[in-house]
TORPA-4810 file (N, C-alpha, C, O; in nm, 3 decimals):
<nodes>
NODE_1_8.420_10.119_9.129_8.296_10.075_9.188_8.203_10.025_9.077_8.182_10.077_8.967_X
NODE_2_8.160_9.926_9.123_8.068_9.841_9.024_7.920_9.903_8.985_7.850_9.927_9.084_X
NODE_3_7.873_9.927_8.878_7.700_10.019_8.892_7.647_9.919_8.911_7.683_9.806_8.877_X
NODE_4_7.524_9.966_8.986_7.407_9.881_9.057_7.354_9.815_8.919_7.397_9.859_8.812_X
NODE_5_7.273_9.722_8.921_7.232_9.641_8.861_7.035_9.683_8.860_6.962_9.609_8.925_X
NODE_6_6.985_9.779_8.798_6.839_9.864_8.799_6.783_9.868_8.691_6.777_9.975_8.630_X
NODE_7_6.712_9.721_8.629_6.655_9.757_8.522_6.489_9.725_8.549_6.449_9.671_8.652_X
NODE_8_6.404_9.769_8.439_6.269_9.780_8.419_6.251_9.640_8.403_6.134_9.623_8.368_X
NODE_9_6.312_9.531_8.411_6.215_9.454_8.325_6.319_9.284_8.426_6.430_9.281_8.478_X
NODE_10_6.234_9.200_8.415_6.367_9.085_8.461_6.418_9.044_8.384_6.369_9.036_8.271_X
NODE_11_6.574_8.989_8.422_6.664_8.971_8.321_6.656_8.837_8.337_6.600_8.776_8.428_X
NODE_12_6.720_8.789_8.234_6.743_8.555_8.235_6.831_8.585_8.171_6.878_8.687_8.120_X
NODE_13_6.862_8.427_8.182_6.962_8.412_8.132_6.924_8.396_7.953_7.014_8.400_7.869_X
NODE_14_6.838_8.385_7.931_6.829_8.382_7.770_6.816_8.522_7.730_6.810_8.544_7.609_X
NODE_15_6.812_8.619_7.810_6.868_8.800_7.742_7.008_8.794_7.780_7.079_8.889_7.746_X
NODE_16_7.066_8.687_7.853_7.202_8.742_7.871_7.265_8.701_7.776_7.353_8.761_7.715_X
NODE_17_7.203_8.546_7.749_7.281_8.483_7.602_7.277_8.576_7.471_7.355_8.588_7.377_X
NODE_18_7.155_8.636_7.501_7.120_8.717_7.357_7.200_8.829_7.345_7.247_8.851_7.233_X
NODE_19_7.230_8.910_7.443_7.311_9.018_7.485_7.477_8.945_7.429_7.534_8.972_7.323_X
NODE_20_7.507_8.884_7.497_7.655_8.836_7.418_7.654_8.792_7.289_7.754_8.832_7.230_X
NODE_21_7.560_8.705_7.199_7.546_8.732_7.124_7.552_8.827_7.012_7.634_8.829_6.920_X
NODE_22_7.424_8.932_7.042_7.500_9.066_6.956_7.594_9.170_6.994_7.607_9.254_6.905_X
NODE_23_7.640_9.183_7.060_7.750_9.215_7.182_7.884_9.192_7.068_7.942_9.272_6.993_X
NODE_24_7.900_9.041_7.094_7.989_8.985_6.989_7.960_9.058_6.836_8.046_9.122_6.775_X
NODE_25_7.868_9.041_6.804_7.870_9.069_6.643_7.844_9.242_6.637_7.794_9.284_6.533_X
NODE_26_7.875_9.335_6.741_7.807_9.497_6.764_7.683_9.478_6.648_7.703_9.526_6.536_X
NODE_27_7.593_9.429_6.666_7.481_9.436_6.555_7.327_9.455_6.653_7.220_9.395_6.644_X
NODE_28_7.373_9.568_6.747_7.285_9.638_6.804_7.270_9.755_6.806_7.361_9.825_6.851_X
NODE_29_7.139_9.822_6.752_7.129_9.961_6.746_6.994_10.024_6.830_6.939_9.924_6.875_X
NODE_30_6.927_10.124_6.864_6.829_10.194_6.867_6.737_10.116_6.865_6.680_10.100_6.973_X
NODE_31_6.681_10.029_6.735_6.568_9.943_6.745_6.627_9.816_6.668_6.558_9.717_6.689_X
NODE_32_6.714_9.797_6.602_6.748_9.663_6.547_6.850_9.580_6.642_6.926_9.611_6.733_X
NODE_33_6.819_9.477_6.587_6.910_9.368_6.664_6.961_9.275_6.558_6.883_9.249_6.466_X
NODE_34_7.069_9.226_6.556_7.167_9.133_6.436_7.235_9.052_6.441_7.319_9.103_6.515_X
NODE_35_7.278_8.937_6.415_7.357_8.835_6.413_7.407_8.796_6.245_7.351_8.791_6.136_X
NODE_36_7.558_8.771_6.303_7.568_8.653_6.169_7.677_8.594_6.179_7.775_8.645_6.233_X
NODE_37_7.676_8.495_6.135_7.754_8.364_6.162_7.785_8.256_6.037_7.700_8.261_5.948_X
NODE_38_7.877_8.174_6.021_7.899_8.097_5.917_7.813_7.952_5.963_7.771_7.863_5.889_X
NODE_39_7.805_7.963_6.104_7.706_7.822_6.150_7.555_7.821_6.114_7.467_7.894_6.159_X
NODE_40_7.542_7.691_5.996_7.321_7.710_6.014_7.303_7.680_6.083_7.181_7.692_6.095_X
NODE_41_7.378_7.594_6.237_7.277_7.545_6.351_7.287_7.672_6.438_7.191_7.687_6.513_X
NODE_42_7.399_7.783_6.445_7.397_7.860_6.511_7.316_7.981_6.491_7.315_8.084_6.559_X
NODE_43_7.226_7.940_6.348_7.142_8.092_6.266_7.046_8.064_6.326_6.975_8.139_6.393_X
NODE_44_7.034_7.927_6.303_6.880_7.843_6.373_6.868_7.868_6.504_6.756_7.896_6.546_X
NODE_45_6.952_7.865_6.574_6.932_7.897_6.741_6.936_8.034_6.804_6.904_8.059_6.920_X
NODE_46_6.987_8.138_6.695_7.009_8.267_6.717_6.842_8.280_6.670_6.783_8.333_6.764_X
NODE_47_6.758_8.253_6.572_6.629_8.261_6.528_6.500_8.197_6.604_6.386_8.244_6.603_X
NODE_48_6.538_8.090_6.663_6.466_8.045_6.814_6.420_8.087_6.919_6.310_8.080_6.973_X
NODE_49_6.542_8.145_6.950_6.591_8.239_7.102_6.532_8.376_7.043_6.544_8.457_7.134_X
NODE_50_6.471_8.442_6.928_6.435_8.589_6.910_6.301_8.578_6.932_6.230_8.652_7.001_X
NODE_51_6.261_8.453_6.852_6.144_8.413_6.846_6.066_8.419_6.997_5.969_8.491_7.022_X
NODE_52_6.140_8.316_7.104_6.092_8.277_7.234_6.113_8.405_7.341_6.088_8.416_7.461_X
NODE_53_6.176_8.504_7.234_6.168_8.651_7.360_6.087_8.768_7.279_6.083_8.891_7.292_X
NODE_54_6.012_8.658_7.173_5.868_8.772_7.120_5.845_8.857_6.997_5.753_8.930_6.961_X
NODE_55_6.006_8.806_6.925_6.037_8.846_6.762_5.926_8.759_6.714_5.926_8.639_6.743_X
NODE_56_5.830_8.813_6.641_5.754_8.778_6.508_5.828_8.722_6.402_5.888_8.781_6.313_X
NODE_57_5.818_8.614_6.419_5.878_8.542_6.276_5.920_8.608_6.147_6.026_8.630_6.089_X
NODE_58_5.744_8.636_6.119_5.720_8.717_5.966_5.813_8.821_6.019_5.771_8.905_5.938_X
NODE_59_5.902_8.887_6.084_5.961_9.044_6.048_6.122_9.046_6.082_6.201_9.139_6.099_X
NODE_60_6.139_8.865_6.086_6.293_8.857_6.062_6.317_8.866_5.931_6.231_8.827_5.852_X
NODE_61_6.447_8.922_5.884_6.527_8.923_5.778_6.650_8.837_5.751_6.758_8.849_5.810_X
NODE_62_6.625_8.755_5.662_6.793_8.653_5.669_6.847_8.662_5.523_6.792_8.601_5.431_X
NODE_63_6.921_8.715_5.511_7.031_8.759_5.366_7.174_8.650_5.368_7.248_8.645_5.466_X
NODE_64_7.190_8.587_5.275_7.255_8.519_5.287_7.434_8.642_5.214_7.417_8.709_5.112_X
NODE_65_7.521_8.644_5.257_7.648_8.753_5.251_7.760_8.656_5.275_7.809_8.614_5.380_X
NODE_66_7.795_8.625_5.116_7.928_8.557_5.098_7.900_8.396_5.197_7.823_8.304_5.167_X
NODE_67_7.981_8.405_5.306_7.985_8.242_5.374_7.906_8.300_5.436_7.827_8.207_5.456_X
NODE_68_7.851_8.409_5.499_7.766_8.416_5.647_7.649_8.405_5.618_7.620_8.426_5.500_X
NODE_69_7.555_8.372_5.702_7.423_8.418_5.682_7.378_8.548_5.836_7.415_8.545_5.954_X
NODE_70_7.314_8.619_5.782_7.292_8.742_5.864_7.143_8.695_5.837_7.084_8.633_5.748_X
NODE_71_7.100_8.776_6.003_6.989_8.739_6.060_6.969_8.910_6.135_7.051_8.955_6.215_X
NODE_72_6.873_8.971_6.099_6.848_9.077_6.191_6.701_9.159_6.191_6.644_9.202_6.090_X
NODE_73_6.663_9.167_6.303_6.527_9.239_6.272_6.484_9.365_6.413_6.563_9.380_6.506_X
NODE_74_6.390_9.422_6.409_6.336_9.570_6.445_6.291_9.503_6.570_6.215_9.407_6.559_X
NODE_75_6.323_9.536_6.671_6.255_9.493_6.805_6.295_9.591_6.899_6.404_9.577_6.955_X
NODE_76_6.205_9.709_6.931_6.250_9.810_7.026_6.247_9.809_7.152_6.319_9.869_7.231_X
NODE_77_6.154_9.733_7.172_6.143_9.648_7.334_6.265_9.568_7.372_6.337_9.578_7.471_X
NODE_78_6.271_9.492_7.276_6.424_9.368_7.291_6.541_9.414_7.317_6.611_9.390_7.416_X
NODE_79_6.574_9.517_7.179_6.665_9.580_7.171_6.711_9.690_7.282_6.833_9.702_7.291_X
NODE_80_6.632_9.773_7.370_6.627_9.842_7.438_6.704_9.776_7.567_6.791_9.837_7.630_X
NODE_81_6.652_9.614_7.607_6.666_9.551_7.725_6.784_9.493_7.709_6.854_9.476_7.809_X
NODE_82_6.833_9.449_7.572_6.961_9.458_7.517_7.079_9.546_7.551_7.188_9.527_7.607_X
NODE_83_7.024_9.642_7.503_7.140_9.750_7.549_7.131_9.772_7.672_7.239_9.811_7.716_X
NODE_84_7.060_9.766_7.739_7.099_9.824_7.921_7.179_9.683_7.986_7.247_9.705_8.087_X
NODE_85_7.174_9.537_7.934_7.211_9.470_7.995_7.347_9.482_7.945_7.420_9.458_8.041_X
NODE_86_7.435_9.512_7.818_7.542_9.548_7.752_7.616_9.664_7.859_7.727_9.663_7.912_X
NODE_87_7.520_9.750_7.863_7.573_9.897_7.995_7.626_9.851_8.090_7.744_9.871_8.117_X
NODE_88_7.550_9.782_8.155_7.530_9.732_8.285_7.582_9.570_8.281_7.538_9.510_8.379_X
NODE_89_7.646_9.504_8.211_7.717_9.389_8.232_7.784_9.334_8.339_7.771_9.225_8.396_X
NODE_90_7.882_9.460_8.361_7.951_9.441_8.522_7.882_9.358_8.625_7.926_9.266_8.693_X
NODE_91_7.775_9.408_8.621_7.692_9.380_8.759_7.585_9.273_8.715_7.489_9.255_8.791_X
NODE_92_7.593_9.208_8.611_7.554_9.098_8.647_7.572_9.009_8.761_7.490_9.017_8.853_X
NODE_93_7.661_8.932_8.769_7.701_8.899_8.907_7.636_8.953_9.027_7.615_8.873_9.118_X
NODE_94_7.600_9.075_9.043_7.485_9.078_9.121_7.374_8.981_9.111_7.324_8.920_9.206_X
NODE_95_7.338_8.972_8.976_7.214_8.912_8.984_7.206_8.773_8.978_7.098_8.713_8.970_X
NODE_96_7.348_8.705_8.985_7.356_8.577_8.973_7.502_8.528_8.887_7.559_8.601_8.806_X
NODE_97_7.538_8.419_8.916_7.671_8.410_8.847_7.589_8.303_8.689_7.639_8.285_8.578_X
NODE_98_7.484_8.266_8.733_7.437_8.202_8.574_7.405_8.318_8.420_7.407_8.292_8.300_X
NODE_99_7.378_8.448_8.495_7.337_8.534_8.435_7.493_8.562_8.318_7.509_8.572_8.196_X
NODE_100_7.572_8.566_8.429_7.709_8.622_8.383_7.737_8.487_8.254_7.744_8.480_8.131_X
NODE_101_7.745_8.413_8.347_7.792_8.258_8.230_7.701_8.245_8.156_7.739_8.191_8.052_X
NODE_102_7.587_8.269_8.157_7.518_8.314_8.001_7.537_8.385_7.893_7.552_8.339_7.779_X
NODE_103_7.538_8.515_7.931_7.625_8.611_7.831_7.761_8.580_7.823_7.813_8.633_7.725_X
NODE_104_7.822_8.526_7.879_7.994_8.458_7.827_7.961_8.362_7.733_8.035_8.356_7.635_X
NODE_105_7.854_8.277_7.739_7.840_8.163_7.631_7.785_8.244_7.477_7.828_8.226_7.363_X
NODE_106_7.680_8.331_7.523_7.691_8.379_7.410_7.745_8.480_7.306_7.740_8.503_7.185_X
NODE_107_7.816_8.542_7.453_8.006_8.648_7.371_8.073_8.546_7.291_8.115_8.576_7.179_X
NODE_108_8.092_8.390_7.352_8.212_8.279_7.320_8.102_8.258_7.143_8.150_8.287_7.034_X
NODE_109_7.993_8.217_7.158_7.924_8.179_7.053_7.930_8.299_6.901_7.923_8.263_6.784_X
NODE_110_7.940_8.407_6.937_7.926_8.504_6.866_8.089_8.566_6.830_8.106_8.637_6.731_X
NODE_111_8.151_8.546_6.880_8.305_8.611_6.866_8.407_8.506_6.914_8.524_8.540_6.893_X
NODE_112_8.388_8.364_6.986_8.488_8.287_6.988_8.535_8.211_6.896_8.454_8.177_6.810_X
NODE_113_8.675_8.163_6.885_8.749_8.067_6.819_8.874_8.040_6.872_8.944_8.102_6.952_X
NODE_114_8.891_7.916_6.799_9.010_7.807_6.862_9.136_7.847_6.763_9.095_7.878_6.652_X
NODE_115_9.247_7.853_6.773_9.377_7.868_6.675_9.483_7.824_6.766_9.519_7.872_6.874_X
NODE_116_9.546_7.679_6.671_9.684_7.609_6.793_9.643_7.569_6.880_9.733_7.535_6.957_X
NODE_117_9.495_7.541_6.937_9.469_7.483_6.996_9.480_7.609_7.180_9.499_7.572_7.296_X
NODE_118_9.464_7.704_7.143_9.410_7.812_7.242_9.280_7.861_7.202_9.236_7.865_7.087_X
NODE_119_9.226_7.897_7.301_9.058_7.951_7.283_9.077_8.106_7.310_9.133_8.153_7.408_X
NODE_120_9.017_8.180_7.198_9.033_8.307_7.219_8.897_8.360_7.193_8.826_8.284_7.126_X
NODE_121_8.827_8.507_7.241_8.698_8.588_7.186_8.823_8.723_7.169_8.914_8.778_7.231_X
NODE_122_8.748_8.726_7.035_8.780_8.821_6.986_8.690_8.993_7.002_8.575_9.011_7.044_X
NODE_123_8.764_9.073_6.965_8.709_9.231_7.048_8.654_9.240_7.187_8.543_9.292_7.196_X
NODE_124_8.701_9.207_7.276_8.661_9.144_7.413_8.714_9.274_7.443_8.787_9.334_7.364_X
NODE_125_8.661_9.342_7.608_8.651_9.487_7.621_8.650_9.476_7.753_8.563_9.412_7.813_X
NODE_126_8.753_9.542_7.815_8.821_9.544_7.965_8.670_9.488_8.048_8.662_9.382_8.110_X
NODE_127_8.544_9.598_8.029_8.419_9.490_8.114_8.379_9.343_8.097_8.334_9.270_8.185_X
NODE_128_8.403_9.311_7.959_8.391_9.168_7.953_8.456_9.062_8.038_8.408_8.962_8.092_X
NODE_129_8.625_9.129_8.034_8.766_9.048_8.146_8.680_9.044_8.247_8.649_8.937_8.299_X
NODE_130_8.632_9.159_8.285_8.609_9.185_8.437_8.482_9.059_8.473_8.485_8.974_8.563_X
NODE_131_8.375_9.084_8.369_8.281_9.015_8.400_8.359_8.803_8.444_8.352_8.736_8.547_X
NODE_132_8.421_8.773_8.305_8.484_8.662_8.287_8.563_8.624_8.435_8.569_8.512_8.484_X
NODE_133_8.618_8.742_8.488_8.713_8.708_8.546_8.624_8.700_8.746_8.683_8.677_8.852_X
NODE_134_8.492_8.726_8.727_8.399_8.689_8.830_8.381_8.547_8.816_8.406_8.462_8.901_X
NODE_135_8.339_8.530_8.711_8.279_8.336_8.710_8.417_8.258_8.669_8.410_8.160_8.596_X
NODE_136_8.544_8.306_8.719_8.643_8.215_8.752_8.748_8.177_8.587_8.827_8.087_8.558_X
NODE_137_8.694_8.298_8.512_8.802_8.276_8.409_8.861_8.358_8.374_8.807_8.463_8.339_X
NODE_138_9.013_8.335_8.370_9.102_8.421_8.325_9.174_8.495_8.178_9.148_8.438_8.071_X
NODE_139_9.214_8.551_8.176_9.180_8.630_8.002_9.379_8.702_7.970_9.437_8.765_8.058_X
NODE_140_9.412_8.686_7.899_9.513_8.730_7.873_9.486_8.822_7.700_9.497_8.757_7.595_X
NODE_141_9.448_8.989_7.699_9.424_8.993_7.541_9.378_8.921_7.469_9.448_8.879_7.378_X
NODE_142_9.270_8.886_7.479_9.148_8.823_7.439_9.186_8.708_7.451_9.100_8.660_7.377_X
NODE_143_9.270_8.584_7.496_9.283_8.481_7.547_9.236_8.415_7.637_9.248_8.478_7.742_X
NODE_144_9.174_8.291_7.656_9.105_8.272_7.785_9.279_8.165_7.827_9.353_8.088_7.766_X
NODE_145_9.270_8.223_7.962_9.408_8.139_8.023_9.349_8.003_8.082_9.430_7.910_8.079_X
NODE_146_9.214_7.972_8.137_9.201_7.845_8.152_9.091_7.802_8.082_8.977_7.793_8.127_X
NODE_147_9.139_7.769_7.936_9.053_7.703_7.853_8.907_7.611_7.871_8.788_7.623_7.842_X
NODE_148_8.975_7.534_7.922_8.883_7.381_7.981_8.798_7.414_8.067_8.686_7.367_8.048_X
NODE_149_8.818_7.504_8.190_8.726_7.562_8.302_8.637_7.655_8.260_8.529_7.666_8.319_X
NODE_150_8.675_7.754_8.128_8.579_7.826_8.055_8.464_7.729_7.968_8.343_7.743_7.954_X
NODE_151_8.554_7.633_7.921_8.468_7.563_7.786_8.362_7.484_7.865_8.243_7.481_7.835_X
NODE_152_8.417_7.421_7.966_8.315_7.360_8.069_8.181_7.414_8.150_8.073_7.356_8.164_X
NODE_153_8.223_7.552_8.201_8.151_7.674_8.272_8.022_7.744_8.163_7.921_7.803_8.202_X
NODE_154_8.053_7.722_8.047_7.944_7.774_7.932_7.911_7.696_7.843_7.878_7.746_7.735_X
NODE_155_7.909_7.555_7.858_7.906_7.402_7.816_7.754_7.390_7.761_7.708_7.354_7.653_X
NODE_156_7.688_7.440_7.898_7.523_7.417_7.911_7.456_7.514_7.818_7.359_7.490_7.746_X
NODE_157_7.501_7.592_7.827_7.432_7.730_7.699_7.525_7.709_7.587_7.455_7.697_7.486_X
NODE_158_7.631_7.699_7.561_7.739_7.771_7.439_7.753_7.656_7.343_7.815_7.552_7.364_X
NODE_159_7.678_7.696_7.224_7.662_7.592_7.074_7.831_7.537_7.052_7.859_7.418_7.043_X
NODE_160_7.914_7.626_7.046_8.043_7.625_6.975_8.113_7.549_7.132_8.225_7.509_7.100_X
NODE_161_8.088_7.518_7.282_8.159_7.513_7.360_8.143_7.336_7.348_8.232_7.252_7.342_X
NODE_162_7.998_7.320_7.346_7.926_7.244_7.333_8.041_7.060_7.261_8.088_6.951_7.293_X
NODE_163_8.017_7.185_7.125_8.090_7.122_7.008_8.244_7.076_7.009_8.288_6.975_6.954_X
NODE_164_8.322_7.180_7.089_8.467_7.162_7.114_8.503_7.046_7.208_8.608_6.986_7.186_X
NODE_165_8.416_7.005_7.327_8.415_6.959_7.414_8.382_6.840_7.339_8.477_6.763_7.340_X
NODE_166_8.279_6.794_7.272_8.243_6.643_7.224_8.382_6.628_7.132_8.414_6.509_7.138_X
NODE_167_8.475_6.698_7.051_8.574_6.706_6.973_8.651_6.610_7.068_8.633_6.489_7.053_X
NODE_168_8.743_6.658_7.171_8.791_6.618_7.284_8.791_6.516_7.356_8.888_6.476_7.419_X
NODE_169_8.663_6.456_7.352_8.621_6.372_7.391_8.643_6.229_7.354_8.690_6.126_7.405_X
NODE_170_8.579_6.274_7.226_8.629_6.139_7.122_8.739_6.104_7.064_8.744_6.002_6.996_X
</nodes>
């Protein structure tokens, strides 16, 4: 049975993106929140999106670590609404199937990649399948089985889906 979907606060789809996001990178704790990535357009948009849900500029931290750059800062409000939407993922889909394909774009953004030309997210976690496998995509061990219908479905939010798709194209 699926848990109800009962939080304090309304959810969007830009906490769901944010939620897959650090989701992907586990760089959620108690009061911090974290990203990091080898992409600067993807540091830049991970630093946007903190900003436009009420992170103070001045109290981000960005350390540059080998190829990545890490991005993480103290937000107990954020972080809090973070983690219950992480709990409670399943039931997104209650609240909408954009909600769900939000946080898939930003699980795919934060933990996806291409190898041989299959699309895989990596550390993906039986609720994630479950969630994926509501908005019509299928998952084989962290494999997505219909590539194109995923890459398409998280097109509108997902930096890296975005990018694969104009690849393709041309």
């Amino acid at each position: 049975m699926l848990p109800i979907l009962t939080m304090r606060f309304k959810v969007t789809t830009e906490l769901c993106y944010f939620a897959g996001l650090s989701k992907g990178n586990r760089e959620v704790d108690r009061s911090r929140m974290g990203f990091k990535t080898t992409y600067d357009q993807l540091a830049e948009l991970f630093v946007q999106k903190a900003i436009a849900l009420g992170v103070q500029p001045q109290k981000m931290m960005i350390e540059q670590q080998e190829n990545y750059t890490h991005i993480y800062f103290y937000h107990s409000k954020l972080s809090r609404m973070i983690r219950e939407i992480l709990d409670m993922r399943e039931g997104l889909q209650k609240k909408g199937i954009d909600l769900a394909v939000a946080y898939a774009a930003g699980l795919f953004d934060s933990s996806g990649h291409v190898a041989n030309g299959k699309v895989y997210i990596r550390r993906m976690e039986k609720r994630d399948e479950l969630l994926l496998e509501f908005i019509g995509v299928h998952t084989s061990g962290g494999r997505i089985v219909n590539p194109k219908h995923f890459l398409e479905l998280i097109s509108g939010m997902s930096f890296l889906a975005k990018g694969l798709l104009a690849k393709k194209n041309s």
